[in-house]
C-alpha positions as CSV (number, residue, x, y, z in Angstrom):
1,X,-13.0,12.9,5.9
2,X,-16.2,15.3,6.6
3,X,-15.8,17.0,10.0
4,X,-18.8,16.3,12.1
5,X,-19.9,19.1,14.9
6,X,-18.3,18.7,17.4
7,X,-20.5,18.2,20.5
8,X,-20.8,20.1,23.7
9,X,-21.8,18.1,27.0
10,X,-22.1,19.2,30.2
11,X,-21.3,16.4,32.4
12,X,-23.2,15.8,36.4
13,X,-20.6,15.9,39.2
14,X,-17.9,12.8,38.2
15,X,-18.7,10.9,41.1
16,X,-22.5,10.6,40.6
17,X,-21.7,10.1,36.8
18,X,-19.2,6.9,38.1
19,X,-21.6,5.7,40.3
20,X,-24.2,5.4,38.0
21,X,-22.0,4.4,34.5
22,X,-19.1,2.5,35.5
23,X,-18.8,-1.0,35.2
24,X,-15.5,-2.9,34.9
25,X,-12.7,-1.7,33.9
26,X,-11.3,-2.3,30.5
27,X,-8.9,-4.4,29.4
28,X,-5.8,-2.3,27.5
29,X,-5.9,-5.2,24.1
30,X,-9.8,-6.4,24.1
31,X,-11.9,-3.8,25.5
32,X,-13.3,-6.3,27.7
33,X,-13.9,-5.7,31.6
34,X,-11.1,-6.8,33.7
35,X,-9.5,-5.4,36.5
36,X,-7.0,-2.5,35.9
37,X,-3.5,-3.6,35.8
38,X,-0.1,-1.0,36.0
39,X,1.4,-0.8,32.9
40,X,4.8,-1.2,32.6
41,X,7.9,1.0,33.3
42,X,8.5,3.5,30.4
43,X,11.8,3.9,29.3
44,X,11.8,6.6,26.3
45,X,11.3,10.5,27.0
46,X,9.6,11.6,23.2
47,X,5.8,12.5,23.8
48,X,3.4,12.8,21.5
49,X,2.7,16.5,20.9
50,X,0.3,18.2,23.5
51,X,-2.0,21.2,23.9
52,X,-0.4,24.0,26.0
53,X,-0.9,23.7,30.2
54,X,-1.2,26.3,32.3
55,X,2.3,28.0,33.7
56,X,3.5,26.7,37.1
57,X,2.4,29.0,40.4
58,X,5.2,31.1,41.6
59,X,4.5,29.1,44.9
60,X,3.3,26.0,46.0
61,X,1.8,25.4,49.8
62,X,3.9,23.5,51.3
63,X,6.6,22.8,49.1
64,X,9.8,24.6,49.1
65,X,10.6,24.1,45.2
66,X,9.1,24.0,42.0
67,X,6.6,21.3,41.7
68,X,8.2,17.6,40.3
69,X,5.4,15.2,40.8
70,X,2.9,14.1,38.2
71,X,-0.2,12.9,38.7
72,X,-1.2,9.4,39.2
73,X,-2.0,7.9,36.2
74,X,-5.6,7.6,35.6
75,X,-6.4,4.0,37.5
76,X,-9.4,2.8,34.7
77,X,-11.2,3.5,31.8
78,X,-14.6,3.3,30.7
79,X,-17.1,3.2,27.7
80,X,-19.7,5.6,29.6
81,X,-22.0,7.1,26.6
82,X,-24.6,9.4,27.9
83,X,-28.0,10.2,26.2
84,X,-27.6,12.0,23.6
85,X,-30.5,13.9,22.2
86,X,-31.8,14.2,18.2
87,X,-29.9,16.1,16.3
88,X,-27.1,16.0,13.9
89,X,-24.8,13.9,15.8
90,X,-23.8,11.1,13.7
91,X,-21.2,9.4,15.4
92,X,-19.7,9.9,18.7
93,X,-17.7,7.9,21.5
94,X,-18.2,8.5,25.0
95,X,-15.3,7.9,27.8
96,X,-15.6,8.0,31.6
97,X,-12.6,7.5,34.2
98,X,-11.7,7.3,37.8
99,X,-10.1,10.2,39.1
100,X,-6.0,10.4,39.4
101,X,-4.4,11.8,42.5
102,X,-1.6,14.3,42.5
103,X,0.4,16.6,45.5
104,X,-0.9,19.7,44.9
105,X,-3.9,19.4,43.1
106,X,-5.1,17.8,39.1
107,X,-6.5,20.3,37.2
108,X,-7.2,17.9,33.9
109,X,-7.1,15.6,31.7
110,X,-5.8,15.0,28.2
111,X,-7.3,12.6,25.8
112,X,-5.5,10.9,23.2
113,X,-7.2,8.9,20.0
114,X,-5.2,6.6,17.3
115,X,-5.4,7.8,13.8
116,X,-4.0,6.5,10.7
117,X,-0.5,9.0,11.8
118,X,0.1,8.3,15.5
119,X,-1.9,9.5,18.2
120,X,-3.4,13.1,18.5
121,X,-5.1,14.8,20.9
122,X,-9.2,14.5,21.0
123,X,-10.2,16.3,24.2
124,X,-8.9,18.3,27.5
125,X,-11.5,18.1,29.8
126,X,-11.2,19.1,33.4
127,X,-13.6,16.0,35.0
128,X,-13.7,12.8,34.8
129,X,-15.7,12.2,31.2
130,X,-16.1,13.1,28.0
131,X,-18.0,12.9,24.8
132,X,-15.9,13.1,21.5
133,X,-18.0,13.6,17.8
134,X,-15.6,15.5,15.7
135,X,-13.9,13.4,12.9
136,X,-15.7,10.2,14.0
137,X,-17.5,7.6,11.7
138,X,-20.2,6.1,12.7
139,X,-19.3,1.9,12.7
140,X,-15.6,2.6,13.2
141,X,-13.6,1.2,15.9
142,X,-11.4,4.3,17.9
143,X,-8.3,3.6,20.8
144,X,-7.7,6.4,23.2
145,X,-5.6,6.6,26.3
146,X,-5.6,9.4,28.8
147,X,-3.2,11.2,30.9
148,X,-3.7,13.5,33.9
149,X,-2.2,17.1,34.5
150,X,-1.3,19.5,37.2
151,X,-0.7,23.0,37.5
152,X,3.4,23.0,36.8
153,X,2.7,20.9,33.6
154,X,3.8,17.7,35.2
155,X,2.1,14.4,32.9
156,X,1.1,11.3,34.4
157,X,2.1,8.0,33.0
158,X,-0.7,6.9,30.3
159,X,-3.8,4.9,31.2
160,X,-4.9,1.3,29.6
161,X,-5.7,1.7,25.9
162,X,-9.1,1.3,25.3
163,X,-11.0,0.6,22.3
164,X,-15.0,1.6,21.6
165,X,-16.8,1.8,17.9
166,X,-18.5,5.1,17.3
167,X,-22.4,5.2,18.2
168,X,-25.4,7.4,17.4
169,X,-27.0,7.6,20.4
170,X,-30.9,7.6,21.2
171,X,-32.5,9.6,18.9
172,X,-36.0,8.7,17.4
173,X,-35.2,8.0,13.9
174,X,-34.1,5.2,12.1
175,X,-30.0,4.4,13.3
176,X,-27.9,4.8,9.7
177,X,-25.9,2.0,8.1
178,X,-22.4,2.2,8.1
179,X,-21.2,2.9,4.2
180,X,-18.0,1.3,2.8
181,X,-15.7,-0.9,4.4
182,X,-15.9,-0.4,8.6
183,X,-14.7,-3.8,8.9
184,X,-11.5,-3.7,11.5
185,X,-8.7,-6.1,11.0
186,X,-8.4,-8.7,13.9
187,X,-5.5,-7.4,16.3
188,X,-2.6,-8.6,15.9
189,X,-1.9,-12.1,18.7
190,X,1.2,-13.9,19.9
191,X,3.7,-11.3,20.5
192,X,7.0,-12.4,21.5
193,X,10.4,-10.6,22.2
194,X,14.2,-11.4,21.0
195,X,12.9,-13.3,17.6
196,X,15.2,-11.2,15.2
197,X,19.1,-12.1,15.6
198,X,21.9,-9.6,15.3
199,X,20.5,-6.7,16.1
200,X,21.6,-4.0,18.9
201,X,18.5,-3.1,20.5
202,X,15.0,-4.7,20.8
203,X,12.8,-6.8,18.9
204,X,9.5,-8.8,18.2
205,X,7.2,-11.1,16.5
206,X,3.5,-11.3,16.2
207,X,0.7,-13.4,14.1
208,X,-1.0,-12.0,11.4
209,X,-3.8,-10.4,11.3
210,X,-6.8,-10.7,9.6
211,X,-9.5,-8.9,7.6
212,X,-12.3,-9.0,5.5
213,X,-10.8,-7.6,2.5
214,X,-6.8,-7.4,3.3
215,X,-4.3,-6.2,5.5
216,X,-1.9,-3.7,4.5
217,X,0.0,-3.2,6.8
218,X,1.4,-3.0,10.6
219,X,1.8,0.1,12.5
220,X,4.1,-0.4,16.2
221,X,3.9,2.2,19.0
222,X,6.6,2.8,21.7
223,X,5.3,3.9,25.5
224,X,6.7,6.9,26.6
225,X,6.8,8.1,30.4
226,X,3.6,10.0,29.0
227,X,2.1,8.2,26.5
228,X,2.8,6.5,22.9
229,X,4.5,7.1,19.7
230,X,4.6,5.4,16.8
231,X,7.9,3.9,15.9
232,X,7.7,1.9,12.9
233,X,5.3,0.6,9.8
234,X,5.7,-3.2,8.5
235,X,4.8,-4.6,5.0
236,X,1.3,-7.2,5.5
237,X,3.8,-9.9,5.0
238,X,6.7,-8.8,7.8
239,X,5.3,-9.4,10.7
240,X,8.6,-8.5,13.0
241,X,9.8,-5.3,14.4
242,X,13.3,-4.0,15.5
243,X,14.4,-1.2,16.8
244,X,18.0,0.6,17.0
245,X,20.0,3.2,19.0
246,X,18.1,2.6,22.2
247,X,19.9,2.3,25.7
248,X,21.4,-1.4,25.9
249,X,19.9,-3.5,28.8
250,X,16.8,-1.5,29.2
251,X,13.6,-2.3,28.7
252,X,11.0,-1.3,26.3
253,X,7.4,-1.8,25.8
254,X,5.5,-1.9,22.7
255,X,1.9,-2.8,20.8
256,X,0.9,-3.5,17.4
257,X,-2.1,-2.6,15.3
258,X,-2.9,-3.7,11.5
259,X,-4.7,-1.1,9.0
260,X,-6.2,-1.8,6.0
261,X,-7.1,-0.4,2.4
262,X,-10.4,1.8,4.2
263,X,-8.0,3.2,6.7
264,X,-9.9,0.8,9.4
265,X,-7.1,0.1,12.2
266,X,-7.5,-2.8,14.8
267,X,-7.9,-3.0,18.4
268,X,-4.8,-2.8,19.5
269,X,-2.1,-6.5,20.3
270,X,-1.4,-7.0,24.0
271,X,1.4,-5.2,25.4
272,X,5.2,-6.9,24.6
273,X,8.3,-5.6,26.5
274,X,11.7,-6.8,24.9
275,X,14.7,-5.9,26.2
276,X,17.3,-3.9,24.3
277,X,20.4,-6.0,23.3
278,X,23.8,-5.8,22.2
279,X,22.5,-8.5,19.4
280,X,23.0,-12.2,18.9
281,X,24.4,-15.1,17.9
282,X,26.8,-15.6,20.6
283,X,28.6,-17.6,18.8
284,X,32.5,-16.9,17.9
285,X,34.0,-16.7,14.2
286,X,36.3,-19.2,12.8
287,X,39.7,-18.5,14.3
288,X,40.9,-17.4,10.7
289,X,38.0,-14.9,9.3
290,X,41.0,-13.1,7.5
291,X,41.2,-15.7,5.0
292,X,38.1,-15.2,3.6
293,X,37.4,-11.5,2.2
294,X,39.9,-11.4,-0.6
295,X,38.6,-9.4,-3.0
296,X,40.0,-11.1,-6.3
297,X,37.3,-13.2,-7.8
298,X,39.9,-15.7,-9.7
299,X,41.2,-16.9,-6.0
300,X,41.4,-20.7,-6.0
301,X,39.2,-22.6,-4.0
302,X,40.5,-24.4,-1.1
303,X,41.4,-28.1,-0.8
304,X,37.7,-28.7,0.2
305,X,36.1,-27.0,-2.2
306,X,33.3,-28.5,-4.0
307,X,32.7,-28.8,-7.7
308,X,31.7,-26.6,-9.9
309,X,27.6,-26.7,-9.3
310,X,27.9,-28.8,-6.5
311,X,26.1,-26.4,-4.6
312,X,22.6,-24.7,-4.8
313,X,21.6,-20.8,-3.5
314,X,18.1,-19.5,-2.9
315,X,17.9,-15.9,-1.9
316,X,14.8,-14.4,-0.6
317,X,14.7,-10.8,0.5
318,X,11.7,-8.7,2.7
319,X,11.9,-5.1,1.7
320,X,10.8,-2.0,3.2
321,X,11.1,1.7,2.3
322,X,14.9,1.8,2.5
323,X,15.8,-1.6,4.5
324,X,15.2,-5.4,3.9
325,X,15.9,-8.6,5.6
326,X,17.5,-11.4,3.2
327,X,17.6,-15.0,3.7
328,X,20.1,-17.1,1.8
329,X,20.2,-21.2,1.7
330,X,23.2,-22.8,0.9
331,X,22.1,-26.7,-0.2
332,X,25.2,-29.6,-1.0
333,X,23.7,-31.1,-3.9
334,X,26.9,-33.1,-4.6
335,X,28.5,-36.4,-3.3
336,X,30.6,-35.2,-0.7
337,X,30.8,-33.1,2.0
338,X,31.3,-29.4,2.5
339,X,34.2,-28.8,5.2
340,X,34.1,-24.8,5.5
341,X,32.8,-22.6,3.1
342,X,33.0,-18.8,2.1
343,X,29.8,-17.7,0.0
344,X,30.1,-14.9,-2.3
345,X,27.5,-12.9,-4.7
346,X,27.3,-9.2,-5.7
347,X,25.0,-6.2,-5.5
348,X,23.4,-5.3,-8.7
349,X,22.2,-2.0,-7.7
350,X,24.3,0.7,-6.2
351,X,23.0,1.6,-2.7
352,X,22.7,-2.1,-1.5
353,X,24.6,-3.0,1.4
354,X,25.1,-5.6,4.8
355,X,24.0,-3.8,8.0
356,X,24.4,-6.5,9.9
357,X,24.1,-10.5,9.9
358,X,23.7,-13.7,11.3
359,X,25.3,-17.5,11.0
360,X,28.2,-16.4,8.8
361,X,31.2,-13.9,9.2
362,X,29.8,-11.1,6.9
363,X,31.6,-8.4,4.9
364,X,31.2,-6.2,2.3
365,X,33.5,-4.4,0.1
366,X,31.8,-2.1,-2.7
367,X,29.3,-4.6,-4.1
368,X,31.2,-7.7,-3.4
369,X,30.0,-9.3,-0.3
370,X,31.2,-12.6,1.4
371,X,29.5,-14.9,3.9
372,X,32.0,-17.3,5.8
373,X,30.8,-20.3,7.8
374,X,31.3,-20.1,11.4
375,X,32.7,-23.2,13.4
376,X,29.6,-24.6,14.5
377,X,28.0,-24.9,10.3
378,X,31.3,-25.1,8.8
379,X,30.6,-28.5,7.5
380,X,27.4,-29.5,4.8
381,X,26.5,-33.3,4.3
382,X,25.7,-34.2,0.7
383,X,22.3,-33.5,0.6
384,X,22.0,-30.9,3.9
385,X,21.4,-27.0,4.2
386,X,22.5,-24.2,5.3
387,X,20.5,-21.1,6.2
388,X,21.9,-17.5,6.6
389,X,21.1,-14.3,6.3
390,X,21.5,-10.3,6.6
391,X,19.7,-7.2,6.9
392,X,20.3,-4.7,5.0
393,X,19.5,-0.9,3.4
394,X,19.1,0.1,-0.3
395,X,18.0,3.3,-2.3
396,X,14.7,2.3,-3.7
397,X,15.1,-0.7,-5.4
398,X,16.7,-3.4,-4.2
399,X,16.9,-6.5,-6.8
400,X,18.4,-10.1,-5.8
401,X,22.2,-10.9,-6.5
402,X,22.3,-13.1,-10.1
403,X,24.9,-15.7,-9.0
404,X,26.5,-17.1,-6.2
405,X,30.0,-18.9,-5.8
406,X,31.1,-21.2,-2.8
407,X,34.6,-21.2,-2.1
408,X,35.2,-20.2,-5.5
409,X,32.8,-22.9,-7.6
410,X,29.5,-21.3,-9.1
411,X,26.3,-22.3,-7.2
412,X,23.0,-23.2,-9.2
413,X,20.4,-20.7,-8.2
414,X,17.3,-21.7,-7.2
């Protein structure tokens, strides 16, 4: 993208440029004016990378130690564009903010925009306002947050997001079409924790967005005692998120925005905080899970084994750079019932393997891999379903197992 000048504006004192250009405050999902609200505890200490602050005074007045406390965070954000002159400004966003409070003294302010990698840093100006031009397009939609500074480096907790689409400003010809697609997705809606099982740590769910010509993709953001950082990507299609190796029985909050093919991201979802668990079902194994893993394939099925094709398998699998998600369906298409079962199928591609599952007992030995009913789907009525499933890790390609056996019989797959 063509680097625009950047511009240079000298701001009036903050409080007569509040008084005169604030409205509401704006809402951290929307951009619509509502009144500011805290945002919630942070949990995680990564940052996103940030310029260099000035080196703590030897001394503070009236302090004994080194200086501890950040700033407060500031308490609203808004959309405050000044006039801008003719010229050869052709796109630019303008932000204005009440100020934040610290113990010693703020001495600025760091503002952070959403780009297609993660958030980088757009401007460090020392009032309360700003006016950002370089790398802008005119038509595009832009999130920021900003965080306040003191002299011993301390960071303030983020503020709202807020989301503004790049202007022109006065100027007395003719305002320029946007070219190409400037067409944002719709933000993501309907956010909800704890929706993917058997996994230690947090996760969520969302609705799809939409767009004009197509979403891509998904791109989730972590908040940080200062700020957030990008976490994770998702396929158009996956519209979940989990994440691992965080602190059990803390809590972590999260947003999500969609991209498409023009690089266009959406305003941002509303805030989600899930809790980081030690993963799910509750539910206990059958009181003999030994019985199932034998490796041998000629094993013979137990008394209540079904006949051969007696049972149907449909396998569907999610994928994702070097993980997927599989979902297998186990469906009694004979005349009797199922009284505990012990699926089994194999791995076609070396690098496939069970990370962890749900609704069966699973295990994995090279590329053999068995699924054993647990005591509460043990049984399947002639003409009923069960449905299981994994996640799992591969290499690069990650193709479906070719044929499935239930307690020993081959399975029709469908």
């Amino acid at each position: 993208m063509t680097a625009r000048r950047p511009l240079v504006w000298a701001a009036v004192a903050g409080a007569a440029l509040a008084a005169v250009l604030m409205g509401p405050a704006v809402s951290p999902a929307l951009g619509q004016g509502t009144a500011a609200t805290p945002a919630p505890t942070p949990a995680a200490p990564a940052t996103p990378t940030r310029a260099a602050t000035p080196s703590a005074p030897a001394s503070t007045a009236g302090t004994s130690g080194a200086d501890t406390s950040a700033p407060t965070k500031p308490p609203f954000v808004n959309i405050c564009p000044p006039p801008v002159p003719a010229g050869s400004i052709t796109a630019y966003v303008g932000l204005c903010w009440a100020a934040s409070t610290d113990d010693v003294g703020v001495t600025g302010y760091e503002v952070y925009r959403l780009d297609d990698g993660g958030f980088v840093l757009a401007a460090s100006p020392a009032g309360t306002s700003t006016v950002m031009s370089n790398g802008l397009v005119y038509g595009h939609d832009y999130t920021y947050y900003i965080v306040a500074k003191d002299a011993a480096g301390n960071v303030s907790e983020p503020s709202v997001l807020v989301t503004t689409t790049a202007v022109t400003g006065a100027r007395p010809t003719a305002t320029p079409s946007p070219t190409g697609d400037t067409t944002s997705p719709t933000a993501p809606t309907g956010l909800r924790p704890d929706c993917v099982y058997d996994i230690p740590g947090t996760s969520f769910c969302w609705d799809a967005s939409t767009d004009n010509v197509g979403v891509t993709g998904y791109d989730i953001y972590r908040q940080t005692a200062t700020g957030y950082i990008k976490v994770g990507s998702r396929s158009a299609s996956s519209t979940w998120f989990y994440e691992t190796g965080l602190v059990t029985g803390r809590s972590y909050t999260y947003f999500v925005v969609a991209r498409d093919a023009a690089g266009n991201i959406s305003r941002p979802s509303g805030l989600v905080t899930a809790l980081a668990r030690q993963g799910f079902p509750t539910y206990s194994p059958s009181p003999t899970p030994t019985s199932s893993p034998s490796p041998s394939p000629s094993v013979s099925p137990s008394p209540s084994a079904s006949p051969a094709s007696a049972c149907a398998v449909t396998y569907s699998a999610t994928s994702w750079n070097t993980g997927f998600t599989a979902t297998v369906t186990i469906t009694n298409i004979g005349g009797a019932a199922i009284d505990g079962w012990t699926l089994r199928f194999a791995f076609p591609a070396p690098g496939q393997k069970v990370t962890s599952g749900w609704s069966a007992t699973w295990l994995q030995s090279g590329a053999d891999v068995s699924a054993t009913a647990l005591s509460w789907n043990a049984r399947i009525a002639p003409g009923a379903s069960v449905q299981i499933g994994f996640n799992g890790s591969h290499t690069g390609v990650n193709p479906a197992p070719g044929a499935f056996t239930l307690n020993g019989a081959r399975c029709a797959a469908v």
